[in-house]
C-alpha positions as CSV (number, residue, x, y, z in Angstrom):
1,X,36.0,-143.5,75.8
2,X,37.9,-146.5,76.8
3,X,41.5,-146.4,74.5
4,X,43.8,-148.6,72.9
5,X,47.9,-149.3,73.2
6,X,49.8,-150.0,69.7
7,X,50.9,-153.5,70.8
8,X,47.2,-154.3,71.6
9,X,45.9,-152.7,68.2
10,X,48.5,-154.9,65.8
11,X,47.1,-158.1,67.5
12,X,43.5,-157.5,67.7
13,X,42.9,-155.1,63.9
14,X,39.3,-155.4,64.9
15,X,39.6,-153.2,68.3
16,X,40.9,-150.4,66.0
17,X,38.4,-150.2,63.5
18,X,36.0,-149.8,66.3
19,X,37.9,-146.9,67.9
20,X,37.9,-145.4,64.6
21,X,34.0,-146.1,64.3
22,X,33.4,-144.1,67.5
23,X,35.2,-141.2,67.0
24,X,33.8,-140.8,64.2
25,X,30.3,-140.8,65.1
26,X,31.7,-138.5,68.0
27,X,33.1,-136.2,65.1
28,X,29.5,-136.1,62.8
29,X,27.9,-135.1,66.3
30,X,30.0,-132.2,67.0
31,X,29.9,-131.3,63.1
32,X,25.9,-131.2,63.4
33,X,25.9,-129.2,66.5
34,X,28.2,-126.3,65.3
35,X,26.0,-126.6,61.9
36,X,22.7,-125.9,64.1
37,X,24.1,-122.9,65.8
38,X,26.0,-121.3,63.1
39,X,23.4,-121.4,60.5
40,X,25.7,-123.0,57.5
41,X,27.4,-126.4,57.4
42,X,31.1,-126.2,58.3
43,X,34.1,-126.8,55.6
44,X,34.2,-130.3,54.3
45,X,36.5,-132.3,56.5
46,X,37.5,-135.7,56.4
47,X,36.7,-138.5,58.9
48,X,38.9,-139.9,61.4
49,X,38.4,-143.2,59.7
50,X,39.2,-141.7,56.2
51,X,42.2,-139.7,57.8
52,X,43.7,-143.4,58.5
53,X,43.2,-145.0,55.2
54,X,44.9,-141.6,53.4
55,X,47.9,-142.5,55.8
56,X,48.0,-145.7,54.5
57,X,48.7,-144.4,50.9
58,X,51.2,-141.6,51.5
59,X,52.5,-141.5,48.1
60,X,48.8,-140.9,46.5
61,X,48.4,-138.4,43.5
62,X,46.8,-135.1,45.3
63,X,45.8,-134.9,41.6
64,X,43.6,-137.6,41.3
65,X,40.8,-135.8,44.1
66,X,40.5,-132.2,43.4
67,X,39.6,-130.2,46.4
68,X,36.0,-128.7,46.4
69,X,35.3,-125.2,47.4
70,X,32.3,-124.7,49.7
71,X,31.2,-120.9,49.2
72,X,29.8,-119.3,53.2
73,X,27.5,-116.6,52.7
74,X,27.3,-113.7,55.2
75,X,24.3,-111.0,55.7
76,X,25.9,-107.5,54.9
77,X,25.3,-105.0,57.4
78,X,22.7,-102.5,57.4
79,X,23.3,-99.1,56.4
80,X,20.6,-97.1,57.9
81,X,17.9,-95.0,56.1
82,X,17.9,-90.6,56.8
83,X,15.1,-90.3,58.8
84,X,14.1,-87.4,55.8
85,X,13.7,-89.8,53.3
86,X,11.2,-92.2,55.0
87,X,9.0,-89.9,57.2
88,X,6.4,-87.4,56.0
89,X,4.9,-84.9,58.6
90,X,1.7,-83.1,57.2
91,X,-0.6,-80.2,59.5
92,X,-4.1,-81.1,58.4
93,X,-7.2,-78.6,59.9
94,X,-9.8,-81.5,58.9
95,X,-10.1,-85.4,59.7
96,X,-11.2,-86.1,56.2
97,X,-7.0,-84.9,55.7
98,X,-5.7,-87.5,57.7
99,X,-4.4,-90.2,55.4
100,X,-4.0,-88.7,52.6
101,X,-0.9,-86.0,51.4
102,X,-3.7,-83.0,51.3
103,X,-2.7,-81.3,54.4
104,X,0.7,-79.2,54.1
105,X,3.5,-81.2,53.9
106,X,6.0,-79.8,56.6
107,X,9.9,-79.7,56.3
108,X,11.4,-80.2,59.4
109,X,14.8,-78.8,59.5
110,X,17.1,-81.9,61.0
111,X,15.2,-85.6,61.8
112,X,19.1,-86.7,62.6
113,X,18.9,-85.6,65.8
114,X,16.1,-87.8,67.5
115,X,17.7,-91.3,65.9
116,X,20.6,-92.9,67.0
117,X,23.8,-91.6,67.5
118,X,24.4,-91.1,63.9
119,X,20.7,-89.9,63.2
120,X,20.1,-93.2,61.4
121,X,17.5,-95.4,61.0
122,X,17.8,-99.3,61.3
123,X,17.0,-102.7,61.2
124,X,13.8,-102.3,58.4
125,X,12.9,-102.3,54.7
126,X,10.5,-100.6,53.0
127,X,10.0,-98.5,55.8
128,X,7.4,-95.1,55.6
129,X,6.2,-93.3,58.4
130,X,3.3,-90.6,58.0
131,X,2.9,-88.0,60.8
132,X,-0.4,-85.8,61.0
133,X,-0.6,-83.0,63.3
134,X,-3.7,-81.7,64.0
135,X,-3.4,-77.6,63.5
136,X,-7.0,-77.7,65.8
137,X,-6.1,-79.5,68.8
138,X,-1.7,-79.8,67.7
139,X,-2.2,-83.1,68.8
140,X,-0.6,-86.1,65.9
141,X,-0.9,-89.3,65.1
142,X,1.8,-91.7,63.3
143,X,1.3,-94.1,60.9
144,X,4.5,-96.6,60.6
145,X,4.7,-99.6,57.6
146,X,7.5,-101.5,56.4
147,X,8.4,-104.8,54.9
148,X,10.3,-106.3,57.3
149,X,12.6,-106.0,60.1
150,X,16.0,-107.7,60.6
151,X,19.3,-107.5,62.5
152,X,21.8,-106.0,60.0
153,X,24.6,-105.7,62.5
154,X,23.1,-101.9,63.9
155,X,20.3,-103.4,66.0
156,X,16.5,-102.5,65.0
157,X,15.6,-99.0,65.8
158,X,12.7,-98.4,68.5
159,X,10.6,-96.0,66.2
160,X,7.9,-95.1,69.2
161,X,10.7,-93.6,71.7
162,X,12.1,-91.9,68.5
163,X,8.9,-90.1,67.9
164,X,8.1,-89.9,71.6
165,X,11.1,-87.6,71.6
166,X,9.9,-84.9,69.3
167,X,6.0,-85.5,70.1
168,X,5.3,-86.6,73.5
169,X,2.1,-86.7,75.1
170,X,0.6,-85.0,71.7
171,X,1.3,-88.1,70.1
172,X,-1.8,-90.4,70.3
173,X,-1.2,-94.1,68.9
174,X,-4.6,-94.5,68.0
175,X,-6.0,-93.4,65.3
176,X,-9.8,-93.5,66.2
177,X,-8.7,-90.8,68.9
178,X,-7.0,-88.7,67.1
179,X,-9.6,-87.9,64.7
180,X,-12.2,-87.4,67.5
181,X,-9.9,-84.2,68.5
182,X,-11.1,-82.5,65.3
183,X,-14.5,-82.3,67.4
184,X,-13.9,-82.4,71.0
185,X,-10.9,-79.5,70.8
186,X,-12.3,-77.3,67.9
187,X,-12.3,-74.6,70.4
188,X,-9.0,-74.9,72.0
189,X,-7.5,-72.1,70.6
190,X,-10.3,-69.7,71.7
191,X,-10.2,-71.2,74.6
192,X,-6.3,-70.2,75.1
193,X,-6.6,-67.0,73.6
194,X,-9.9,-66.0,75.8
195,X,-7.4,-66.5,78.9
196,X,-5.0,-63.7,77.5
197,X,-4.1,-60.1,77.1
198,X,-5.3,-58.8,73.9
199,X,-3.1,-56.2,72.6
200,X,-4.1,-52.6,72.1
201,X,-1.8,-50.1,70.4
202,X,-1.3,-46.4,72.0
203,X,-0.2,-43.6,70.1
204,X,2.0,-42.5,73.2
205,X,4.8,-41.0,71.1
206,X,3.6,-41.2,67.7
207,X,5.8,-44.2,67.0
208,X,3.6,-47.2,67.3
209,X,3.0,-48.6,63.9
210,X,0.5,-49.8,62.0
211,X,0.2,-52.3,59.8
212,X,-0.7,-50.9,56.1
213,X,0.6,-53.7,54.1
214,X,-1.1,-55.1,51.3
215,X,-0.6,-58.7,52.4
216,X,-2.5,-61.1,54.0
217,X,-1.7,-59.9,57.1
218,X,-3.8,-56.8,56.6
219,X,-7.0,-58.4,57.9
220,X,-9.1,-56.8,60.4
221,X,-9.6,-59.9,61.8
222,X,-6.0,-60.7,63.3
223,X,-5.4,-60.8,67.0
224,X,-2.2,-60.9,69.2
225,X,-3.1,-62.1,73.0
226,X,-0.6,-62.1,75.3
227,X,-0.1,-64.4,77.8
228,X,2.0,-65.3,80.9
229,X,3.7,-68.9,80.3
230,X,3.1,-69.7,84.3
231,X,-1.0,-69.4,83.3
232,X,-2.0,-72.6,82.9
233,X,-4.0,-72.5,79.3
234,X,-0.5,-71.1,78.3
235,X,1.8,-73.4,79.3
236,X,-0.8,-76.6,77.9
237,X,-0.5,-74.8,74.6
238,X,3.1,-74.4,74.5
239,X,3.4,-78.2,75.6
240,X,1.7,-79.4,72.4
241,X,3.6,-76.4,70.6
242,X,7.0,-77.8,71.3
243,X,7.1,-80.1,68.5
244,X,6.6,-78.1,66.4
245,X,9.2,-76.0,67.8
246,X,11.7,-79.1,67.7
247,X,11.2,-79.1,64.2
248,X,11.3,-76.3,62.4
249,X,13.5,-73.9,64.9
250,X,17.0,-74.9,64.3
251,X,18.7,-75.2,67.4
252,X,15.7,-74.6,69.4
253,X,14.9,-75.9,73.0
254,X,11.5,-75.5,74.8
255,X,11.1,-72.5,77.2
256,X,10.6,-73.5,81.0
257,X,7.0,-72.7,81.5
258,X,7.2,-72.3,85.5
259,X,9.4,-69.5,85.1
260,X,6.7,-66.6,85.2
261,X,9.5,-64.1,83.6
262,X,8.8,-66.0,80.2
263,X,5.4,-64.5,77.8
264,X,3.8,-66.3,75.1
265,X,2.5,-64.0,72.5
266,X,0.0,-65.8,70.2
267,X,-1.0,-64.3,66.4
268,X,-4.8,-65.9,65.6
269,X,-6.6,-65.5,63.0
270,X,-10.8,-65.3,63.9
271,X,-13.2,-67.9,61.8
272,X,-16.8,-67.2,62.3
273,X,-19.5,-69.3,60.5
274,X,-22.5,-67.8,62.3
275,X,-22.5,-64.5,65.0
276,X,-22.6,-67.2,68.2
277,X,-19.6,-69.6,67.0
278,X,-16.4,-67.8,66.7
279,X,-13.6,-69.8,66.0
280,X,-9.7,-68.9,66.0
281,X,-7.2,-70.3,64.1
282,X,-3.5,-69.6,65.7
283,X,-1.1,-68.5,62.9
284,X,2.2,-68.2,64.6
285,X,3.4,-67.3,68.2
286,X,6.6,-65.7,69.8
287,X,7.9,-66.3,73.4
288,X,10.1,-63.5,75.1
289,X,11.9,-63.6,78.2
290,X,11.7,-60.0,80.8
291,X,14.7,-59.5,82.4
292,X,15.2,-56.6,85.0
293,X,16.7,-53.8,83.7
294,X,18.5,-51.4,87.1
295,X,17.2,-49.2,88.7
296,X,13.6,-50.0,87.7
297,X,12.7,-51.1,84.1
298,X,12.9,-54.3,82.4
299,X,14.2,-55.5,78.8
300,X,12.5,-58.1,76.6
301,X,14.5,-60.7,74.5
302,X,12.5,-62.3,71.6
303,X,13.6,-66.2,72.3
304,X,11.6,-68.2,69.5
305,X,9.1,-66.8,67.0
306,X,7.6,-69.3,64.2
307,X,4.5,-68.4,61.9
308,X,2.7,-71.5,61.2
309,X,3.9,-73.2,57.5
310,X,1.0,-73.1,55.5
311,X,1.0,-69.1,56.6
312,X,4.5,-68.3,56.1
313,X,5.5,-65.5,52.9
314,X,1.7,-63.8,53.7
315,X,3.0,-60.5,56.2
316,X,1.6,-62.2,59.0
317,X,5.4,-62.8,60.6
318,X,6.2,-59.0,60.0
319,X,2.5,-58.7,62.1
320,X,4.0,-60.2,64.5
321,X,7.4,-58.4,65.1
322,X,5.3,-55.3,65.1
323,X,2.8,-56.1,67.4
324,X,6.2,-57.3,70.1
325,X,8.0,-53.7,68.8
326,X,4.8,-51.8,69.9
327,X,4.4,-53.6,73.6
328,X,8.7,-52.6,74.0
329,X,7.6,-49.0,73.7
330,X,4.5,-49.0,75.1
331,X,5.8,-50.3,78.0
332,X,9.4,-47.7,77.9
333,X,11.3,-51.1,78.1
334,X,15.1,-50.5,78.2
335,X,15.2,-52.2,74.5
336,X,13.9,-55.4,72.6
337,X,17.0,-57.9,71.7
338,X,16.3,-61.3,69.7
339,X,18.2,-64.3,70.7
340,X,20.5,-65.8,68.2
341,X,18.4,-64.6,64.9
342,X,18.5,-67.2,62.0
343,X,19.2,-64.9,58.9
344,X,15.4,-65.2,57.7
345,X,14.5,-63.9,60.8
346,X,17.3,-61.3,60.9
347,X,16.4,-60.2,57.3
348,X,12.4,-59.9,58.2
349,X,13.9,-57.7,61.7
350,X,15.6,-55.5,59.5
351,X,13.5,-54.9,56.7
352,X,10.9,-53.5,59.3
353,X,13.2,-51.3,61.5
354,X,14.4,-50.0,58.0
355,X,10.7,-48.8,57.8
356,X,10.6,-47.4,61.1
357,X,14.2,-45.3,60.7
358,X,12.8,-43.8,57.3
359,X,10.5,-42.0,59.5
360,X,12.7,-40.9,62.3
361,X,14.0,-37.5,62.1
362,X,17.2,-37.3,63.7
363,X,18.5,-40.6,62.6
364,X,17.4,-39.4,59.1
365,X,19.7,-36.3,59.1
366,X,22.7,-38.3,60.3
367,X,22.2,-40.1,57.3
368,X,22.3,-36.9,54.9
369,X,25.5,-35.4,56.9
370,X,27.3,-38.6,56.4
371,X,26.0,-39.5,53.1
372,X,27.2,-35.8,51.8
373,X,30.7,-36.9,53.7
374,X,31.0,-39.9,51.8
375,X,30.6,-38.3,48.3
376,X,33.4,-35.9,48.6
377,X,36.0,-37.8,47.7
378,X,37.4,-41.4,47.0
379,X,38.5,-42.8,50.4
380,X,41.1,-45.2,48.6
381,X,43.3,-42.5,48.3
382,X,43.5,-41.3,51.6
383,X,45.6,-42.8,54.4
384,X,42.7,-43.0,57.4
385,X,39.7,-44.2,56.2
386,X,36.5,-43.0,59.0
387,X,33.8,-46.0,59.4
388,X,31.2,-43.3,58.9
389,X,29.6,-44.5,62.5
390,X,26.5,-42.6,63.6
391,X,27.1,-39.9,66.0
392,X,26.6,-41.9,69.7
393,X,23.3,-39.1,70.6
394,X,21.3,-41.0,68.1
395,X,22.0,-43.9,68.8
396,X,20.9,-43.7,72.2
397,X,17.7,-41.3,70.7
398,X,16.8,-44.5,68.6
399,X,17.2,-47.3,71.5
400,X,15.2,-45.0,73.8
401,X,12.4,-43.9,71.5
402,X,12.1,-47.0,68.8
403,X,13.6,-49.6,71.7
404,X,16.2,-50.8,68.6
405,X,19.3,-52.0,70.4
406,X,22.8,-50.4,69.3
407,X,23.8,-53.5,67.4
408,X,20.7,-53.6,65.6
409,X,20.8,-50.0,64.9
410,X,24.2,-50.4,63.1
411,X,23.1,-53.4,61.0
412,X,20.0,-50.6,59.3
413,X,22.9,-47.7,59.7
414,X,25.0,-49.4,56.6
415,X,21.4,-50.4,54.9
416,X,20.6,-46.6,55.1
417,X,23.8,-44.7,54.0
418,X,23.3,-47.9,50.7
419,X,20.1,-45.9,50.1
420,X,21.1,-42.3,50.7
421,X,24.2,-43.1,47.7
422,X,22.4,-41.9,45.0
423,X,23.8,-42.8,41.9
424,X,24.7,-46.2,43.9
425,X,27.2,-47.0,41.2
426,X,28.8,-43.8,41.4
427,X,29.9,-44.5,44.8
428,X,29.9,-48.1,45.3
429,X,33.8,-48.8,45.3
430,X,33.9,-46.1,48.5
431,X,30.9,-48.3,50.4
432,X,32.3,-51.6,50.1
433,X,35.4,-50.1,51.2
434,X,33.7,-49.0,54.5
435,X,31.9,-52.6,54.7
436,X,34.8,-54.0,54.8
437,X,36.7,-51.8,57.2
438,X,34.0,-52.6,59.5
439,X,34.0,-56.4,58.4
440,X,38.0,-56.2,59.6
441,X,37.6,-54.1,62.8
442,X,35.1,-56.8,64.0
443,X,36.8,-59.7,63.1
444,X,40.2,-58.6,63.6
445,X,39.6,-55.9,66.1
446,X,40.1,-52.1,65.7
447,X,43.6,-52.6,65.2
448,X,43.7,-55.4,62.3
449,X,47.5,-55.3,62.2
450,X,48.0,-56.3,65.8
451,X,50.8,-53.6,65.6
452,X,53.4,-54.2,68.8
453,X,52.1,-58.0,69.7
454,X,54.0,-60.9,69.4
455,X,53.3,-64.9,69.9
456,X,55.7,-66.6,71.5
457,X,56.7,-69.9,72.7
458,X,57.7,-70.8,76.1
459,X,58.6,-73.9,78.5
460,X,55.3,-75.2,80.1
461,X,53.9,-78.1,82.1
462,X,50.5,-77.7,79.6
463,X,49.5,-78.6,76.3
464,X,51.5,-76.7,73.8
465,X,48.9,-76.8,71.6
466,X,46.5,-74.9,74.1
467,X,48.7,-72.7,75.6
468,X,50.4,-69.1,74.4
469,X,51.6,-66.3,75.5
470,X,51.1,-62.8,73.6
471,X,52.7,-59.8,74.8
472,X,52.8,-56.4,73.3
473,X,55.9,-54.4,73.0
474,X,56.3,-50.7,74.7
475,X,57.9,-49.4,71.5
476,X,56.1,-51.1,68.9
477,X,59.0,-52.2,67.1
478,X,57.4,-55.5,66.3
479,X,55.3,-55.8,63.3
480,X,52.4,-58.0,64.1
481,X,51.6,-61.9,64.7
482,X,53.7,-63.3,61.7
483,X,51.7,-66.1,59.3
484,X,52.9,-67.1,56.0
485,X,51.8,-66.9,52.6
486,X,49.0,-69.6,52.6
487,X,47.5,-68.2,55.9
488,X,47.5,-64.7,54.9
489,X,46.2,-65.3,52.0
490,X,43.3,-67.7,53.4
491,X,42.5,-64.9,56.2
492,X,41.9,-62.3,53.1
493,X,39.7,-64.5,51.4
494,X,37.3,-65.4,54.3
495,X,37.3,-61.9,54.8
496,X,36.1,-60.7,51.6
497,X,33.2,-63.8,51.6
498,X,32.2,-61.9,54.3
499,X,31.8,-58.6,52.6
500,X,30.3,-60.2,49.6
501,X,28.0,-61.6,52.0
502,X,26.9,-58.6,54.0
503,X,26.8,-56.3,50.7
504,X,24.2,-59.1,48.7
505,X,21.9,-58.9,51.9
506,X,22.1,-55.1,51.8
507,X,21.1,-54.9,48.3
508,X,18.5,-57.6,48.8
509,X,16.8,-55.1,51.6
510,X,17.5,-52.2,49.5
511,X,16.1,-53.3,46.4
512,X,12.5,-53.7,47.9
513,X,12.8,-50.1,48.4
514,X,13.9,-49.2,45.4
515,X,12.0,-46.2,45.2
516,X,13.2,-45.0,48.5
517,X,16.8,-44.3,46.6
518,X,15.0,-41.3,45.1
519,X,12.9,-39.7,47.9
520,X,15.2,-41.1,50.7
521,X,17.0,-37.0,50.4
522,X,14.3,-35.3,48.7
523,X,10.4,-35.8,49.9
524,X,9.7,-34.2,52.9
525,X,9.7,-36.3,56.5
526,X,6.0,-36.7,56.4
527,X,6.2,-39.1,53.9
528,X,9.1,-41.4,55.2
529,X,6.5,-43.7,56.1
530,X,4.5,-44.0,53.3
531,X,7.4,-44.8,51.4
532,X,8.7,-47.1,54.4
533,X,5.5,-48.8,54.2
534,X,5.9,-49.8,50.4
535,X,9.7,-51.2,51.2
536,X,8.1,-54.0,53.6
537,X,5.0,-54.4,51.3
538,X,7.2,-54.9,47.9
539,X,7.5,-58.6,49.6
540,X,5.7,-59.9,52.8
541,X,7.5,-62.0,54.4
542,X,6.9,-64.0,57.2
């Protein structure tokens, strides 16, 4: 744009006002085009043109033209929606289920996990997403609406990876397919379960239980096959299991099926409509890992067990720990271990070695000698209180005979000695004292007053924060790790949650068995397991 000087402007008035008229234009241009890309108009400005007349009349009232205010509206950013509160997972055993909420609404324990970084999801409104999972053929189908999508800032969430990372391949986008599995697989659990080993118990040594509940679980009709994961119907069931595993086994990861060690132990239930067409309906399953055990055995570790949801609080888990307890011995495996149990699982564990112990001798007479110990006195008033352990020959008599593991075996031991205090009231103040002697000793150690060690602080090229040094003294002269008020006093009250904790989930076992308080010392041996029996049967579980 071609310019003009000051001299030439005062002579020709007409050259400016055309300068002025094409900036101007150049202005409006520029003021549409950031308009078009922003999406609102820009703040009010004035015109080059204008700008030159309003320096004309510098001494104009600001007054006389009020400024307008232009209000710019922004989008507020999305917040996300919990994957909980807009998807619904139902297991449905018929297509006239699907799409509709009859099949059993399942409650996955974290959705978080497969969305986002923070779990969220985002980007729509009015979103709902319905999951079916077949419990004939496990596979599922998804059903996704919404209102609308937009970009609030988080980006739009891709909802088919999501799902794709807890369903996989069982996940079949359409719907017309899906449906057709309810025919073409209605025999896919047989099929799997005609592959495997179907359990048999053997009274070897008279301690392979029964089942005698009066649960749901009681059916004749209940099967356990076990199979190898490496076979191949195995490892196509467990593929479409793993969902299912994802979901509802907290911290749960799939098992590598080409690693023969691993076994898949399925529960099933057998449906026949007429004598040629038997049908079976898998209620749970359990996969264990065999490790070698020198010089020649082998132990088993109990890696993830679920019972199906809509067969949960019927006896049919307790079936199933059974049915696992009777291959350890049947087999003379070193011992049976579980994994990490989550404290339903280690609650059900208990509640049926509790059953089994009643009708073991020898651990049964440990419990009268150190029950009859235990009532002799009050142990607050003496200076060494014992932990009332049981003596180390039983122990090792109960991992060998019932395959219970020492840890395990201490967990009953406390649960036991609960029932053998008869009054319980009478002697409750000495128990929770041994509780929580045992609480300490685990927590703190054997020596809970760290008598003769010392923290100290010392140059260092590391972190200070990291690094320590402890050292114990050879005369013991110092008293302990010092900590103030505050800390002391926190230490003694996470302690005794603790022991609150562990005495509610003794009482909880003990209570089933309430009738076991009175017999525990005075019926004969022969009916331990009658009365055993009755403590798991009070209230099946799982």
């Amino acid at each position: 744009m071609e310019g003009v000087s000051a001299q030439e402007g005062v002579k020709n008035p007409c050259r400016v006002q055309e300068v002025f008229s094409r900036l101007e234009g150049v202005h409006k241009g520029l003021t549409k085009a950031f308009t078009d890309v922003l999406h609102f108009p820009l703040c009010k400005t004035l015109s080059l043109h204008q700008m030159g007349k309003k320096q004309q009349h510098p001494n104009a009232d600001p007054l006389s033209e009020p400024k307008k205010k232009r209000r710019v509206g922004f989008s507020s950013i999305d917040a996300g929606v919990e994957p909980n509160d807009c998807i619904k997972i139902y297991l449905v055993s018929t297509k006239e289920e699907v799409g509709t909420s009859d099949g059993f609404c399942i409650n996955p324990v974290d959705l978080n996990s497969f969305f986002e970084e923070d779990g969220k999801i985002y980007g729509y409104q009015g979103l709902k997403i319905t999951i079916w999972v077949s419990s004939i053929s496990f596979c599922a189908h998804a059903d996704i609406s919404f209102q609308g999508t937009s970009d609030g800032g988080k980006g739009i969430t891709d909802l088919k990876s999501a799902l794709e990372k807890i369903f996989g391949e069982t996940l079949l986008e359409n719907k017309d397919d899906f449906l057709q599995t309810f025919s073409t697989e209605v025999n896919f659990i047989s099929s799997v379960v005609s592959h495997g080993e179907k359990l048999q118990t053997k009274a070897s040594n008279g301690h392979i239980t029964h089942f005698n509940g009066n649960s749901d679980a009681a059916s004749s009709d209940l099967e356990v096959v076990r199979l190898k994961i490496d076979n191949l119907a195995a490892g196509h069931l467990y593929s479409r299991l793993v969902p299912l595993v994802l979901l509802l086994v907290d911290g749960s990861n799939p098992i590598d099926v080409t690693d023969s060690s691993w076994e898949l132990y399925l529960l099933s239930q057998k449906k026949s409509d007429l004598p040629e067409n038997t049908q079976h309906l898998l209620l749970g399953f359990a996969a264990l890992y065999r490790f070698y055990h020198y010089p020649d055995g082998s132990r088993l570790r109990l890696s993830q067990i679920l019972v199906l949801p809509p067969y949960q609080h019927k006896g049919y888990g307790s079936h199933l720990v059974e049915a696992l307890s009777n291959v350890a011995i049947s087999e003379n495996v070193y011992d049976l271990t579980v994994e990490e149990p989550l404290d339903y699982f280690q609650h059900v564990r208990t509640s049926f070695d509790i059953k089994r112990l009643l009708s073991f001798e020898s651990a049964q007479d440990a419990v009268k000698s150190t029950v009859s110990r235990l009532k002799q006195g009050k142990l607050s008033k003496k200076t060494h209180i014992p932990r009332f352990l049981p003596p180390p020959d039983v122990v090792e008599e109960v991992r060998k005979t019932l395959k219970i593991n020492k840890k395990q075996f201490l967990q009953c031991w406390e649960i036991l000695i609960y029932l053998g205090l008869d009054p319980i009231e009478k002697h409750m103040e000495d128990y929770v004292t041994i509780i929580s002697n045992r609480v300490k000793a685990d927590i703190l150690g054997k020596d809970s007053e760290t008598t003769g060690k010392q923290v100290i602080d010392i140059p260092s090229v590391h972190d200070v924060e990291t690094s320590f040094v402890m050292f114990r003294s050879q005369n013991g002269e110092v008293g302990g790790v010092q900590m103030d008020e505050d800390q002391t006093k926190t230490q003694e009250q996470q302690l005794q949650q603790l022991v609150d904790e562990r005495i509610n989930e003794v009482k909880l076992i003990a209570e089933k068995g309430f009738l076991i308080c009175v017999f525990l010392l005075e019926v004969p041996s022969s009916l331990y397991f009658l009365v055993g029996s009755l403590l798991l049967s009070i209230n099946p579980i799982r």
